[in-house]
Each structure stands twice: as C-alpha cells, then as structure tokens.
C-alpha positions in Angstrom: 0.0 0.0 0.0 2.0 3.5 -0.7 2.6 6.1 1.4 0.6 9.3 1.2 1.8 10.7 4.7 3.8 13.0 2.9 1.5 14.4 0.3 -0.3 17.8 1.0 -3.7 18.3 0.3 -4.4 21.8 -1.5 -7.4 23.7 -2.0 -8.0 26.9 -4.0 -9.2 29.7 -1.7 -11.2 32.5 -3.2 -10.6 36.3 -2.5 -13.5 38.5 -2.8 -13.4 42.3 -2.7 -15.9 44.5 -3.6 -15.4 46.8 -6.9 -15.6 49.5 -5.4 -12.3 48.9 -3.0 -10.3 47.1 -5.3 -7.4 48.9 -6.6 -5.4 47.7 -9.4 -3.2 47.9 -12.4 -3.7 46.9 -16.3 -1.0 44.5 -17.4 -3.3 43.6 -20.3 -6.7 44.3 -22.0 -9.6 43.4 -24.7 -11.7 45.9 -25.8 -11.2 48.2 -22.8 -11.6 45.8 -20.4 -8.9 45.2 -18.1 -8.0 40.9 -18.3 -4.9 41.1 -16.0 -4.2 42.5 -13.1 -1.8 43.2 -10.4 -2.7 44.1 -7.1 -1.1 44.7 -3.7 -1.5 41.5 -1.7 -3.1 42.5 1.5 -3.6 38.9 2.9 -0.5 36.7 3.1 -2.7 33.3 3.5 -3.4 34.0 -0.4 -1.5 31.5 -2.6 -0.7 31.3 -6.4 -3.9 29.0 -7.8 -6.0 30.8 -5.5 -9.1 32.7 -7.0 -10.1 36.3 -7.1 -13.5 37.0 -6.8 -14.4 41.3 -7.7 -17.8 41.5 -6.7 -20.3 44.9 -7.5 -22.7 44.4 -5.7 -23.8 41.0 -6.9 -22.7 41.0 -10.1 -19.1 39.7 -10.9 -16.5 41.9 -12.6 -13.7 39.6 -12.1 -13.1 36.3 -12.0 -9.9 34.6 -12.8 -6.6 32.8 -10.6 -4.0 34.0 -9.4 -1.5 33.0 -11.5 1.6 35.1 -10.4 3.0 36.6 -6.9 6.0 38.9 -6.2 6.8 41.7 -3.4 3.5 41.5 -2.0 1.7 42.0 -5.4 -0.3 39.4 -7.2 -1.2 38.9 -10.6 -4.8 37.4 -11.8 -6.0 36.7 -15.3 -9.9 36.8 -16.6 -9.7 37.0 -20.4 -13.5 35.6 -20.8 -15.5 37.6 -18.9 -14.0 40.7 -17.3 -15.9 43.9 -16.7 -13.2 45.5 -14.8 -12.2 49.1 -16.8 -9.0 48.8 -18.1 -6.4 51.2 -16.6 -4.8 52.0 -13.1 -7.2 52.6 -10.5 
C-alpha cells in the first residue's frame, strides 16, 4: 500500500473584494476591459492557484486565478468575462 503521509492536500481559496475597494493595475486588455491584473496583496494566506473574486454588488467583474505573486503584489487573469475598466485605478 503506498505512502501518502507526505503528500499535501491543496485547495484553492477564493478572495472577494468588492469593486468599489479594489485597486489595481492593467497588465493587459480586450476591448477596454482590463484581463490582468496586479494588485497589492493584502492577505498573506493568499496562494498562487487561488481565485479572485471582484464583486459589484452582486454582479461579478472579475473572476480569474492568481496566476503570479512577487513583493507582496499578485497577478490574476480573466480573459472571458471581465468587466473590470482597463487602466490604473
């Protein structure tokens, strides 16, 4: 029977923040819509794999992994469906 006491179990966590709070930079964009991001990472628990979650109200702006993190900023990608503006805000 193998050993498995050594493997970790992960699960993706997902990081909500309302639009309205969320402050960010443009790495890329479609049609004015901002499909990466980088972000100051305000909560060290946060992993790469992890989602973000921008929420306006209820409706979603964002939703994509986090694909990249470096000197407390992260990096998230949503090149289907982001609403986010592209730009630096």
């Amino acid at each position: 029977m193998p050993d498995n006491s050594n493997q970790q179990s992960k699960t993706s966590k997902t990081l909500v923040i309302d639009a309205n709070e969320f402050l960010y930079e443009t790495i890329d964009q479609a049609n004015g819509k901002a499909t990466v991001v980088k972000f100051k990472l305000e909560n060290p628990s946060v992993q790469v794999g992890d989602v973000l979650l921008i929420l306006q109200g209820t409706d979603i702006q964002f939703h994509g992994f986090i694909g990249k993190i470096e000197d407390d900023y992260a990096w998230a990608a949503d090149r289907q469906s982001s609403e986010l503006v592209a730009g630096v805000h």
